[in-house]
C-alpha positions in Angstrom: 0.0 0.0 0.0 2.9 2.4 1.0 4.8 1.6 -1.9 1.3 2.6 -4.5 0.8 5.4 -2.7 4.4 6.8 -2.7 4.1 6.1 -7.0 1.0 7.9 -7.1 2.2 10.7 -5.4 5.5 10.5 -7.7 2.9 11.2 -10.9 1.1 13.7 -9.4 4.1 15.8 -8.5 7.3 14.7 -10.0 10.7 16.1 -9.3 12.6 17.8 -12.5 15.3 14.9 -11.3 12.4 12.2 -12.0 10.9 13.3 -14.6 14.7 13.4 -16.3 15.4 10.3 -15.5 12.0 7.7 -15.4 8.2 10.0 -16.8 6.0 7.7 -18.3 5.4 8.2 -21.9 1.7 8.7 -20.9 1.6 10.5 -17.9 -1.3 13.4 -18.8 -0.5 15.1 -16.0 3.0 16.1 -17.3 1.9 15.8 -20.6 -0.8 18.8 -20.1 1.8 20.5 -17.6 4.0 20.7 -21.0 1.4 21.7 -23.0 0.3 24.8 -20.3 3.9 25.6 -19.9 4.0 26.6 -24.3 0.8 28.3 -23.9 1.8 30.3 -21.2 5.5 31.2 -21.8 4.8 32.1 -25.6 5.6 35.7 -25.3 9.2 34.8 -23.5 9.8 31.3 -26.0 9.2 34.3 -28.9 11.4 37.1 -27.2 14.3 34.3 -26.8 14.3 33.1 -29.9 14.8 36.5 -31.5 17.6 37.4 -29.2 19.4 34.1 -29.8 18.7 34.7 -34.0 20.5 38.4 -33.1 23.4 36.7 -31.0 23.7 34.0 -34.0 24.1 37.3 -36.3 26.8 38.9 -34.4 25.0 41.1 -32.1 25.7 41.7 -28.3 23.3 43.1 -25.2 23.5 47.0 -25.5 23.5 47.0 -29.6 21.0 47.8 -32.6 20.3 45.0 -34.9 18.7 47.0 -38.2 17.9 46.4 -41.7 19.9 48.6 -44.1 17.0 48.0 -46.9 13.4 47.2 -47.4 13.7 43.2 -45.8 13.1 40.2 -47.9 11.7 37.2 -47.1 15.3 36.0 -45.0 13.6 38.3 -42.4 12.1 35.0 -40.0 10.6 36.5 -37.8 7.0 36.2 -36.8 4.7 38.3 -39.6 6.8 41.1 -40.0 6.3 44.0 -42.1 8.4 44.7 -44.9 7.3 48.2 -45.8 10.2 49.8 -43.8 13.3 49.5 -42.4 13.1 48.0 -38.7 15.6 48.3 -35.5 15.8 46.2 -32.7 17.6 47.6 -29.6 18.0 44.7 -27.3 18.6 45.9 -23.9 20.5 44.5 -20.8 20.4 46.2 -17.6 21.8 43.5 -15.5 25.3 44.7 -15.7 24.9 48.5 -16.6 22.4 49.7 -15.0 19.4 52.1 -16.3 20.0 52.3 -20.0 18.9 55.1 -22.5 17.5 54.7 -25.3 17.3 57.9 -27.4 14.9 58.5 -29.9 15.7 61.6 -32.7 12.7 64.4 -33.3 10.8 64.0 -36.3 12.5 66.3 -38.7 13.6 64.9 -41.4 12.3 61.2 -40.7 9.7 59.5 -37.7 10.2 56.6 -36.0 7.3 54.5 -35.0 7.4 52.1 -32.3 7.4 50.2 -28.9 9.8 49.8 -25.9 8.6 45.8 -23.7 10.3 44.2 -21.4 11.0 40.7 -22.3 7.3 39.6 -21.6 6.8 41.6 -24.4 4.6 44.2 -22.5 5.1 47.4 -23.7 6.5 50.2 -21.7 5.6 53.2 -23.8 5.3 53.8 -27.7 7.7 56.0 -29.0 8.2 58.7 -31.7 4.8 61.3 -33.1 2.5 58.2 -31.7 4.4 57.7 -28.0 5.5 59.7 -24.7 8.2 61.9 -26.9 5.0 63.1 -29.5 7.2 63.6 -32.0 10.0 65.7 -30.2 12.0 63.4 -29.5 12.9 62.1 -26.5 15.6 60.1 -23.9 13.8 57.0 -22.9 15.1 55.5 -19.6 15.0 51.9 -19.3 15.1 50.8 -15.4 16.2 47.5 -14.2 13.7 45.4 -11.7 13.0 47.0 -8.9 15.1 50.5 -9.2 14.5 52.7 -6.9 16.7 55.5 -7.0 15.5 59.3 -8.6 15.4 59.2 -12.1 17.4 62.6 -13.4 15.5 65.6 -15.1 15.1 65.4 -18.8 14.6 61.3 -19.0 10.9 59.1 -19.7 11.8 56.7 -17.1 9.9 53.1 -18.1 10.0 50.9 -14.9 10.9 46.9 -16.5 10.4 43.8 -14.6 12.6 42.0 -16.7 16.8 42.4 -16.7 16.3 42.4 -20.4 14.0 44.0 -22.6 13.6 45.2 -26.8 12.4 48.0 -28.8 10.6 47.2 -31.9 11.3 50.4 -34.2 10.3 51.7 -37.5 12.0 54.3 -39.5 9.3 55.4 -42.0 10.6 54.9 -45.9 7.8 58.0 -47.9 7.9 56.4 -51.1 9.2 53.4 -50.6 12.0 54.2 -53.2 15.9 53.6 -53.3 16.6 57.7 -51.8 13.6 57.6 -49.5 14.8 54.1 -48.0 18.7 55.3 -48.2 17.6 58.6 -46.3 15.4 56.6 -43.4 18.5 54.3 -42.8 20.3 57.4 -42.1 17.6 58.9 -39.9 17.0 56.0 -38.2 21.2 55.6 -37.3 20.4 59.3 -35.0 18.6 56.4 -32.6 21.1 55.8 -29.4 21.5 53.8 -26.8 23.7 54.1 -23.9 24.1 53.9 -20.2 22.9 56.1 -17.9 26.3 55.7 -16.1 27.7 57.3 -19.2 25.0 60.2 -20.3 27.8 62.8 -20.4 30.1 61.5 -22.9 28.2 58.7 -24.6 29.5 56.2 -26.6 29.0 54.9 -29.8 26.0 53.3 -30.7 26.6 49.8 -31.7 24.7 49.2 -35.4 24.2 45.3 -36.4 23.3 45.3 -39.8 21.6 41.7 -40.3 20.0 42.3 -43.9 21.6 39.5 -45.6 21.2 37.1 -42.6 18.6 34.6 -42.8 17.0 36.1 -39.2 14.8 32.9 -38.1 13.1 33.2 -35.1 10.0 31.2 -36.2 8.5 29.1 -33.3 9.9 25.4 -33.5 7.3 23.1 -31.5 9.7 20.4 -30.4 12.5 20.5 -27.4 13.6 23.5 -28.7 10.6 25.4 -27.4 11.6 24.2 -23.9 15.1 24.8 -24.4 14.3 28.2 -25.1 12.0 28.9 -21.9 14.6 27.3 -19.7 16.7 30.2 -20.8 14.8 33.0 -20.3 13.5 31.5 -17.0 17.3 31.1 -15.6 17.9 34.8 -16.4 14.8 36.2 -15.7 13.5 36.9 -12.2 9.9 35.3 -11.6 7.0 38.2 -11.6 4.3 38.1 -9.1 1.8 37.2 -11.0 3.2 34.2 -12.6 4.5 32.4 -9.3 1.5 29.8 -9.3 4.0 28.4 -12.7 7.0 27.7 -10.6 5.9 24.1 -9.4 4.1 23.0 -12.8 7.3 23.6 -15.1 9.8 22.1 -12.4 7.6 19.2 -12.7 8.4 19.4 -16.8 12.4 19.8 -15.4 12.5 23.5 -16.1 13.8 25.0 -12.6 15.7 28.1 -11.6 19.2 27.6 -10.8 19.3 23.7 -11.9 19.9 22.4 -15.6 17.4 21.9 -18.3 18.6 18.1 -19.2 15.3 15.8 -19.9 16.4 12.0 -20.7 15.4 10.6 -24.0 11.6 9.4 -22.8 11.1 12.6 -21.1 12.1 14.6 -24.4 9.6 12.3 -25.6 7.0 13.7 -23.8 7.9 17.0 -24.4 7.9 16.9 -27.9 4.9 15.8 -28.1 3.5 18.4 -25.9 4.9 21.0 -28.5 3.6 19.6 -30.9 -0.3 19.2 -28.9 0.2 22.7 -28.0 0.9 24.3 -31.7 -2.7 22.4 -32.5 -4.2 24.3 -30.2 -2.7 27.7 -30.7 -3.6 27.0 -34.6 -7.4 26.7 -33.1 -7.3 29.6 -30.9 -5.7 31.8 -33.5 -8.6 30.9 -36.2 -11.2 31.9 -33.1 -10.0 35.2 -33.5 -11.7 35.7 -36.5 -15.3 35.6 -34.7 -16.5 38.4 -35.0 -15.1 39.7 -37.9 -14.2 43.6 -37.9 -16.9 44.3 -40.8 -20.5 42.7 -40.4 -20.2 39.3 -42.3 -16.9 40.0 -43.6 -13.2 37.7 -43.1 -11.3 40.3 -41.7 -10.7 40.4 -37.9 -8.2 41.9 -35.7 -5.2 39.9 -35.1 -5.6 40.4 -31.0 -8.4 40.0 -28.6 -9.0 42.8 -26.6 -8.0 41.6 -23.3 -4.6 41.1 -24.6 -4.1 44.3 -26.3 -5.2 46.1 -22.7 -2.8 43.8 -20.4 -0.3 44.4 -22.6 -0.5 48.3 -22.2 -1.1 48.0 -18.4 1.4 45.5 -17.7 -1.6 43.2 -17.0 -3.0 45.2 -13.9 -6.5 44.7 -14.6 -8.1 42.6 -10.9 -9.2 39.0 -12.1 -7.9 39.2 -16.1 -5.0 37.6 -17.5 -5.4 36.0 -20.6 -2.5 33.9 -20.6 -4.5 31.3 -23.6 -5.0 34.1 -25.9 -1.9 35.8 -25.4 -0.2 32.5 -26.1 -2.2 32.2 -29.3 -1.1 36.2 -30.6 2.4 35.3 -30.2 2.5 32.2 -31.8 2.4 34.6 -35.0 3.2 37.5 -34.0 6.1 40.1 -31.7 5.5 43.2 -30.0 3.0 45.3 -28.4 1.7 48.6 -28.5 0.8 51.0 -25.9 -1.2 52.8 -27.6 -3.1 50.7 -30.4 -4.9 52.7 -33.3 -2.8 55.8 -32.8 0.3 55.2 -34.5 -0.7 51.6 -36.7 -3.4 49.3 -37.1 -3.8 45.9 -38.1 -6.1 43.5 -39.6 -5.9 40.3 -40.8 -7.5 37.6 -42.4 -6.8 33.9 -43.7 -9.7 33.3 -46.0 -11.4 34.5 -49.1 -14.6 36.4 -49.7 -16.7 32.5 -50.0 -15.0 31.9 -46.5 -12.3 29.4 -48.2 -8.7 28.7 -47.0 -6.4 31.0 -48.8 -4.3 28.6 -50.8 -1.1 29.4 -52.5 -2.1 28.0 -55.9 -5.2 29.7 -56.7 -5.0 33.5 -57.7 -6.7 36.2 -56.0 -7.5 40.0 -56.1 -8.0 42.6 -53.1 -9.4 46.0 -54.8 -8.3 48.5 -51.9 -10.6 51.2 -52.2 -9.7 55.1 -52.7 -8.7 57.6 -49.8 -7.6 54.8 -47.3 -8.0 56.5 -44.0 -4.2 56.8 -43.6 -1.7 59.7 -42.8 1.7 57.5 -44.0 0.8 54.5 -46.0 -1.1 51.2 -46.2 0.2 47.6 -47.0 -1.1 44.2 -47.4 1.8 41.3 -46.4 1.3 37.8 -47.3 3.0 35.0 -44.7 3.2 31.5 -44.9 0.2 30.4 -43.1 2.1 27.6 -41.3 4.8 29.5 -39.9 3.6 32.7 -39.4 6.7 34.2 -41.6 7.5 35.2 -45.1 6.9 32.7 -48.1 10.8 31.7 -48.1 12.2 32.4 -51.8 10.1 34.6 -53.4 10.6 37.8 -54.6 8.7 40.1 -52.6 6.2 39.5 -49.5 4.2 42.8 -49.9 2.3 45.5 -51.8 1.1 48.9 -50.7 0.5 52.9 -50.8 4.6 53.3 -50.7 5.4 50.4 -53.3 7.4 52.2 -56.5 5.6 52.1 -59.7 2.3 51.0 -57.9 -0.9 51.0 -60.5 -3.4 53.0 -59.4 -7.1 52.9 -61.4 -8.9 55.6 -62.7 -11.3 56.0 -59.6 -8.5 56.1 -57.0 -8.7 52.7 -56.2 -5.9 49.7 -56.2 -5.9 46.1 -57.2 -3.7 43.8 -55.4 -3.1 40.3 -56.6 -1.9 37.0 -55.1 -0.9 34.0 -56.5 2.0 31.3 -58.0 2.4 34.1 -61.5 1.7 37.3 -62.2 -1.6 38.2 -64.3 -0.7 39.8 -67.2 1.1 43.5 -66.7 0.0 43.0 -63.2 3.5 42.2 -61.5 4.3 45.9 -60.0 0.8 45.3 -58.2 1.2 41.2 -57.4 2.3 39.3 -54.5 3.6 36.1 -55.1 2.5 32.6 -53.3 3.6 29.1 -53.7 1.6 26.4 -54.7 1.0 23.7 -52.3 1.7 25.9 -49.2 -1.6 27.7 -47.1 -0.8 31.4 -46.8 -2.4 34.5 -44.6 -2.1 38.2 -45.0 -2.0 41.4 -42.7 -3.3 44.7 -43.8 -1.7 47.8 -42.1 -2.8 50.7 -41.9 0.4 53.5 -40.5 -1.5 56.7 -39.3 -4.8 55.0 -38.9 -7.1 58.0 -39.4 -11.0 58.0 -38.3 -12.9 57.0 -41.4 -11.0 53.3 -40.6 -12.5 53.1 -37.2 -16.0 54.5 -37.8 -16.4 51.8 -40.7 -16.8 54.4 -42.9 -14.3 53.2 -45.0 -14.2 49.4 -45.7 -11.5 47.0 -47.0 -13.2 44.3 -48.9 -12.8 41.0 -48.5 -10.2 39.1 -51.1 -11.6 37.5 -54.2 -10.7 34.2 -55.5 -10.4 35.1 -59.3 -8.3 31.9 -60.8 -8.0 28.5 -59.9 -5.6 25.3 -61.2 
């Protein structure tokens, strides 16, 4: 009796040693525990694996990785937006201290974007749409817990996290070879320093990754643990996630110990990743109920609970949509403070007859005339199993900005997807690849109120050509 009882209570809590050494293939309880752990660490599994592809690409804490041109499809991340050359601070304040982070006034150039810590939660927006309104302004990044006064002249942003990211984007105008050449340059005024060394600052570190194949697409297998165990040994638990500590030591994931599962362990684990991505594919399909238009495909890309934790820093008593945050970044990065002041998004992954978007049929999205925009509109196309850009092809995007865009007679746009080009079509196609599902994200930069009010609506896309 002693001896069942002791192997029951081994199941129900096993020790990261146990579990390393003897799980059972089938034990549900560590199964699920795996599953929960994915779900829930999303946001950290996605900030890791873009630090480690920045690392991989010669980067160190305390630098810039940037694009010196418009990125192509070796940009891996998770549905990014080739319409504009990004940078990436990636911050440290472990070893340094507070850290600046010093955005340039909009003369000349603007700079959209977010400051998170390495939950992702964002800090405060930067640029016309953030805390500097366009002035410019010297963001202070503080390390956990700080609690010395912050000097005049800084936006001090309080971080949980020892590490944290900027996701900036130096506007391109027309999208062509001067206009990109000239936001590269504006965008290089960005610096970032310590606060140690405000009066003689050094030289910002610059990590141009443009011809790097920048993969930080979600891998569900061991990887995904691998990944969390590192971000949990650096990171410093927050309140509100303490109620996790037990259930991923019982997957072997502990602070201060190694990560090391044995081969029927990893077993378990993999297939945890992989039970996890089905569900994340499910829950990401639920966000498009309700759509944004009355019996139309397109929906917003985040349920609203998430997009107001991630502004707050998840304050709000009894909310803390850990499933659908998990689902968001499984294909996406970033936050916004601020959403619908500086971008907007929508998204959609079927066609005006409600069927899958495949990459073999060819399509058309008429975008109608005066889109309620102040910079520009785009429509990106991602692969819709990985979240990132069709690997290979030529371009991943078509919008406002795009050089020798045709425009019809009655102001409006035709976009068109598909394997080939229709006829004289090619400056206004996007291509796709036959036998591969695909997904696309409109943007709107300078979301204006026409967009909001319904006013204006973005049709749904047509199938117009099938194999």
């Amino acid at each position: 009796m002693r001896k069942e009882l002791l192997v029951t209570l081994s199941l129900l809590c096993p020790s990261s040693t146990a579990f390393a050494q003897a799980p059972s293939a089938d034990d549900s309880l560590v199964l699920s525990r795996a599953i929960q752990a994915v779900i829930w660490g999303m946001p950290a599994v996605n900030f890791e694996l873009m630090l480690q592809a920045a690392l991989k690409a010669g980067a160190r804490d305390n630098q810039i990785i940037f694009w010196s041109r418009i990125p192509d499809w070796k940009n891996q991340t998770l549905t990014p937006n080739p319409s504009t050359i990004y940078l990436m601070p990636f911050v440290d304040t472990k070893g340094t201290g507070p850290m600046v982070l010093e955005i340039p006034p909009a003369s000349g150039g603007e700079i959209t974007g977010t400051i998170m810590d390495a939950w992702q939660a964002a800090l405060d927006d930067v640029g016309p749409a953030g805390a500097d309104k366009g002035r410019g302004g010297k963001y202070l990044i503080l390390p956990p817990g700080y609690a010395e006064k912050t000097p005049d002249g800084y936006i001090p942003l309080a971080s949980d996290t020892n590490k944290s990211y900027a996701l900036l984007r130096s506007n391109v105008g027309s999208g062509s070879e001067a206009d990109v050449a000239k936001a590269v340059t504006y965008a290089k005024q960005i610096k970032l320093y310590p606060l140690s060394q405000a009066a003689a600052p050094p030289p910002t570190a610059f990590i141009d990754v443009v011809d790097a194949t920048y993969d930080s697409t979600i891998p569900y297998d061991i990887r995904i643990f691998q990944s969390l165990d590192r971000f949990i040994q650096r990171e410093p638990w927050l309140e509100r996630d303490k109620a996790m500590i037990d259930q991923i030591k019982s997957i072997g994931i502990e602070k201060g110990k190694p990560f090391d599962p044995g081969p029927q362990a990893q077993a378990t684990l993999e297939e945890a990743a992989r039970d996890a991505h089905g569900w994340l594919d499910v829950r990401y399909e639920g966000l498009f109920k309700p759509p944004f238009y009355e019996g139309g495909q397109w929906a917003l890309p985040v349920a609203h609970d998430v997009t107001e934790g991630l502004a707050n820093l998840f304050a709000k008593p009894n909310v803390y949509p850990v499933d659908d945050r998990g689902a968001f970044y499984s294909f996406a990065f970033s936050s916004v403070k601020h959403l619908g002041t500086g971008q907007f998004y929508l998204v959609t992954i079927r066609d005006k007859e409600s069927r899958a978007l495949d990459g073999e049929s060819t399509y058309r999205l008429t975008v109608p005339a005066n889109a309620p925009v102040s910079l520009y509109w785009s429509g990106t196309v991602y692969d819709r199993e990985t979240h990132g850009l069709i690997r290979g092809t030529k371009w991943s995007s078509r919008g406002s900005n795009t050089p020798g865009l045709q425009i019809n007679p009655d102001g409006s746009a035709d976009i068109f997807f598909g394997p080939k080009a229709p006829d004289g079509k090619e400056s206004n196609w996007v291509p796709t690849k036959a036998g591969r599902g695909w997904e696309i994200i409109f943007r709107f930069y300078g979301p204006q109120k026409a967009l909001f009010e319904k006013s204006w609506r973005l049709p749904d896309i047509e199938r117009i050509a099938q194999p």
